[in-house]
C-alpha positions in Angstrom: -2.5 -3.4 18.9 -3.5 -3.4 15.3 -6.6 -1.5 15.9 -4.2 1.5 17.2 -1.9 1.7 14.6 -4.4 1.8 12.4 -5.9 4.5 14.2 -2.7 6.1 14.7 -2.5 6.0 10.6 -5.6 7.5 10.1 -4.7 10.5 12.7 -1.4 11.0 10.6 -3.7 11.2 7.2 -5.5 13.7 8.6 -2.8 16.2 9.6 -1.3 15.6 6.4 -4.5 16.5 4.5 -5.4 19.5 7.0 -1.7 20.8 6.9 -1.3 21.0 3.2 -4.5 22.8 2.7 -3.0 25.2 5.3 0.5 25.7 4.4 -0.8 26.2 0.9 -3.3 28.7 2.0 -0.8 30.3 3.9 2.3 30.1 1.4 -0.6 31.1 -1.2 -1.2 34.8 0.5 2.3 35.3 1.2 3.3 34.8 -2.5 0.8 36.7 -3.4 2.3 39.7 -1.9 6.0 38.8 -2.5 6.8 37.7 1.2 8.0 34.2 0.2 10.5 34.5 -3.0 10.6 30.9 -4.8 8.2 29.5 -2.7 5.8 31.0 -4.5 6.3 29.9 -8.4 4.6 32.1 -11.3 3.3 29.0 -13.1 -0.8 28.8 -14.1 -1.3 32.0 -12.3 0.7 31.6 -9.3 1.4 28.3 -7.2 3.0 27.8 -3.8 5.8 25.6 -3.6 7.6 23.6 -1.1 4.5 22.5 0.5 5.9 18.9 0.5 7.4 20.6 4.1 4.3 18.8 5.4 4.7 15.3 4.9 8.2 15.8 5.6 7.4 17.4 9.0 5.1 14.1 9.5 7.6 11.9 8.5 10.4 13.1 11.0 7.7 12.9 13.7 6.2 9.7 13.3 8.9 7.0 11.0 11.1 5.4 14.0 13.6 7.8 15.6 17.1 7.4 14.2 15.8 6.4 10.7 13.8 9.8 11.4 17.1 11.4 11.2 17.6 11.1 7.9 14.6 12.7 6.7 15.0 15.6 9.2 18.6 16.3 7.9 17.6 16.1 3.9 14.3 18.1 4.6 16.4 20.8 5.7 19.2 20.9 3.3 16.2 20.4 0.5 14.4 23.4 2.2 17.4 25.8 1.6 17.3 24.4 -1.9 14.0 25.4 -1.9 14.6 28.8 -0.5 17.8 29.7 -3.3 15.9 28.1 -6.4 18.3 28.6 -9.4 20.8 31.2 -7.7 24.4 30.6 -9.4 27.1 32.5 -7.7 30.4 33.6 -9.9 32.4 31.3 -7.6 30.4 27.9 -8.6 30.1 25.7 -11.2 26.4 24.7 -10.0 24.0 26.4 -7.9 23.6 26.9 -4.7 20.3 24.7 -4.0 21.8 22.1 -5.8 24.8 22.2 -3.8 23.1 22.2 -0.7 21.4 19.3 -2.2 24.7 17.4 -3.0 25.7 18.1 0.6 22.8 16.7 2.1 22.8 13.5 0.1 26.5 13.0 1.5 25.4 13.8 5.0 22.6 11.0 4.8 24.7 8.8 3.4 27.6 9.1 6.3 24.9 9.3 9.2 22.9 6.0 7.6 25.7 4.0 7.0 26.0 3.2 11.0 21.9 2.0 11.3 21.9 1.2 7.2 25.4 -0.1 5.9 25.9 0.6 2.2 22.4 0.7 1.4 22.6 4.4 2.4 24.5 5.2 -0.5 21.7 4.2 -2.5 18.7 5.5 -0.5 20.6 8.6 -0.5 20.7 8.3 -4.7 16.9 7.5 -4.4 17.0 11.5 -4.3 17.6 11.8 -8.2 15.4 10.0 -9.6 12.4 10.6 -7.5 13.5 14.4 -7.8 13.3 14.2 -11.7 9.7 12.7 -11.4 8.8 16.0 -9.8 8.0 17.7 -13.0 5.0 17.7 -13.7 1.8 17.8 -11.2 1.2 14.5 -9.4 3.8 12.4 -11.1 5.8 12.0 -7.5 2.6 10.9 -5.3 2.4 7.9 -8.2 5.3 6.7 -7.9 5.7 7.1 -4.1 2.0 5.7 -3.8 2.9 2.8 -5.9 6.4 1.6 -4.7 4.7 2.1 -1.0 1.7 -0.3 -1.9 4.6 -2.6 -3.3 6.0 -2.5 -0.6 3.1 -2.5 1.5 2.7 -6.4 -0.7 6.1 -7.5 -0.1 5.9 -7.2 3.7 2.2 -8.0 4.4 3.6 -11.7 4.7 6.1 -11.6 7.7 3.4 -9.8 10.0 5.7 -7.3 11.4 3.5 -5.1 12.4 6.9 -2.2 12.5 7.3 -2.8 9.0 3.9 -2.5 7.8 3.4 0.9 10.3 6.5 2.6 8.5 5.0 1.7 5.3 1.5 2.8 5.7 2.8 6.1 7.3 4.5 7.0 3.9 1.8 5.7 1.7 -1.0 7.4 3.8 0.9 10.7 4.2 1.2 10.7 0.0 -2.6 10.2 -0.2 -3.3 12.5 2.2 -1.0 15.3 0.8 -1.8 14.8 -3.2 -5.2 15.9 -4.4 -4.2 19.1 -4.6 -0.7 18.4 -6.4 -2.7 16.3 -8.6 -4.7 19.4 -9.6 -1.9 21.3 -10.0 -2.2 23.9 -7.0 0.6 23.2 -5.3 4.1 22.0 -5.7 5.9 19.7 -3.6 9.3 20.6 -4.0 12.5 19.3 -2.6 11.6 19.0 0.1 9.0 16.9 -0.3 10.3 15.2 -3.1 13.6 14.3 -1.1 11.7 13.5 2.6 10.1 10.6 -0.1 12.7 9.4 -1.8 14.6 8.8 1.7 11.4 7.6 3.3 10.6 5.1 0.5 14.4 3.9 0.7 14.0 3.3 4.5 10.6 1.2 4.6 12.1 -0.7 1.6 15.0 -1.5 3.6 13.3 -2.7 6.2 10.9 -4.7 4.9 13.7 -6.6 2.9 17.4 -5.0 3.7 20.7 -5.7 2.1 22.3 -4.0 -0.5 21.3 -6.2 -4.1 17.6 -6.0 -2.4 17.8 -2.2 -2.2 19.6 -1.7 -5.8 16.3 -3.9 -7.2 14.4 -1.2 -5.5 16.3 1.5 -7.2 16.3 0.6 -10.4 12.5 -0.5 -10.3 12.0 2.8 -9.5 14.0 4.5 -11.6 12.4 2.6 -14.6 8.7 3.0 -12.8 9.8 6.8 -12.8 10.9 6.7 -16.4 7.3 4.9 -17.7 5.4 7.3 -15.8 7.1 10.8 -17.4 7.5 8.8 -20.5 5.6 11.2 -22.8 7.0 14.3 -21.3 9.8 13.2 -22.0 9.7 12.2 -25.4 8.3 15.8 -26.4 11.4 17.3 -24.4 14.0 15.2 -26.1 12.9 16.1 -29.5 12.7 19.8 -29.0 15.5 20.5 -26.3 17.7 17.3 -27.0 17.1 17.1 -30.5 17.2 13.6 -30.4 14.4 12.6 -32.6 13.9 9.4 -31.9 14.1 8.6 -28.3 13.5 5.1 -26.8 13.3 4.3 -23.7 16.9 3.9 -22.7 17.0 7.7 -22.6 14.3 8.2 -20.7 15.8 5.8 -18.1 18.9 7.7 -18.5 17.4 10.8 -18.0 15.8 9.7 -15.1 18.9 8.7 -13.5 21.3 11.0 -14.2 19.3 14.0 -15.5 18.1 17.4 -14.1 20.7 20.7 -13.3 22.7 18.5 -11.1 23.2 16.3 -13.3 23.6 18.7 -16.4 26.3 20.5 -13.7 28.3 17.4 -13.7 28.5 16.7 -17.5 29.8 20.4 -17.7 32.6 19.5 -14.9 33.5 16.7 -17.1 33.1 17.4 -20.1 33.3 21.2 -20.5 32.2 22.1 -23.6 32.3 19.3 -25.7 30.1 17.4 -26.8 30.2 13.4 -27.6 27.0 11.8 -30.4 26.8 8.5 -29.9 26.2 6.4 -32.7 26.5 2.5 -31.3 23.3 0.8 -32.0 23.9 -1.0 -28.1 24.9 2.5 -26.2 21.8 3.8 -28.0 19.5 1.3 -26.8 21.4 1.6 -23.1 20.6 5.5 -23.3 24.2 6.7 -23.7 23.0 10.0 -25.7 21.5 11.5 -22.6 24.2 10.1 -20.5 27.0 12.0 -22.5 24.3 15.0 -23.7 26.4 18.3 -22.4 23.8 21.3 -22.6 26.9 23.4 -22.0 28.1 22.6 -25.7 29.6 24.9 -27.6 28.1 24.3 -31.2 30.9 25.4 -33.7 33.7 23.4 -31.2 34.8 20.6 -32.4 32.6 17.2 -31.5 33.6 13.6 -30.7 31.6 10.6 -31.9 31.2 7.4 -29.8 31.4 4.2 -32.1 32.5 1.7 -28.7 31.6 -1.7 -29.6 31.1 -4.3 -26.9 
């Protein structure tokens, strides 16, 4: 029995390696003559994205059916995402991919709550973070590698031989898939990015279950996330933030709560203001990217944060 599903692993690895190289091939002539629209990014002379499509397609075929759902239903919402890139109609305060986003977060969370309880809420909010760590080539597969071979570690010891199948699936499918994003040829996009975050939620969930267990998960991985894009970071926080000296609290904050969804939402909130924080504590917690409103007007009037605990 083991002997197969190790097999079974290895068959999946394959396909995944076999089917990146295609779809990128494939996505790579199609951009190339304008076929494709934003799945085909002008970056370092041209790069297809979305081809995360393939482990997602793995992932709906081989993770448990039910469970499988989840992926299917964010792979496709993440697709369209994929499809509209940045397009902003009049009518909307955000954009059209990230709405479609928003929506399928809500839809996993109201079709996992049945199998998952409230930990659906938070493998659905798995999306954010691991969507933020998709900005810059190979930073995903890391993280997804590592939290799988975590918790690959975590349920080696029961001997459930379901568990450890789930996990291996994700964690070979991310090997499989990343040389290529690691070389910067290809992008994952949402879709991939999002199949991930929702797969890592589920084999973490399983392995351990209940809702503290799974917000340990989520933080660890927002703060693995965080370390891993920490330099990035710090360059983009002094030239686009203007903070000057960001510690780590921001980057954590970034993670969480950062990217054009995100930045949407403080421009719901907070229209044009903008708040400085200048508590030592909210500081160090990463308030300043937590109340950062790109959507500032500069000569309106701004509001300082002094809140002592």
């Amino acid at each position: 029995m083991v002997l197969e599903i190790y097999k079974f692993v290895i068959i999946i690895g394959i396909l995944s390696f076999l089917g990146t190289i295609g779809l990128a091939i494939v996505f790579r002539i199609l951009g190339q003559n304008h076929l494709i629209g934003n799945l085909y990014t002008n970056v370092r002379g041209g790069i297809p994205r979305g081809i995360g499509l393939v482990p997602c397609i793995l992932l709906c075929m081989f993770l448990p059916k039910g469970l499988n759902a989840l992926i299917l239903t964010i792979g496709f919402f993440a697709f369209l995402d994929d499809i509209l890139g940045r397009y902003k109609p009049k009518f909307l305060p955000i954009e059209l991919g990230q709405l479609s986003r928003g929506i399928g977060m809500i839809v996993v969370m109201i079709m996992g709550y049945e199998l998952l309880g409230f930990s659906s809420i938070l493998i659905a909010l798995m999306i954010q973070p691991i969507n933020i760590s998709d900005m810059q080539p190979g930073s995903t597969c890391s993280v997804v590698i590592i939290m799988s071979l975590l918790a690959l570690l975590i349920g080696l010891p029961s001997n459930n031989l379901l568990h450890i199948y789930q996990v291996l699936i994700v964690l070979v499918c991310c090997i499989a898939y990343s040389p290529l994003d690691y070389a910067g040829r290809i992008m994952m996009g949402e879709v991939g990015n999002h199949s991930f975050a929702i797969a890592l939620g589920i084999v973490f969930y399983s392995i351990g279950g209940g809702f503290v267990n799974m917000l340990l998960f989520f933080i660890i991985t927002t703060i693995l996330i965080a370390f891993i894009r920490r330099n990035t970071m710090k360059t983009f926080f002094r030239k686009q933030l203007k903070i000057n000296n960001p510690v780590f609290g921001d980057f954590f904050m970034d993670v969480l709560t950062g990217g054009g969804l995100g930045d949407s939402l403080r421009k719901i909130f907070l229209g044009k203001k903008q708040i400085h924080v200048k508590n030592p504590i909210l500081m160090i917690l990463g308030f300043r990217r937590l109340l950062y409103n790109p959507h500032a007007v500069k000569k309106q009037q701004n509001y300082s944060l002094y809140l002592i605990f």
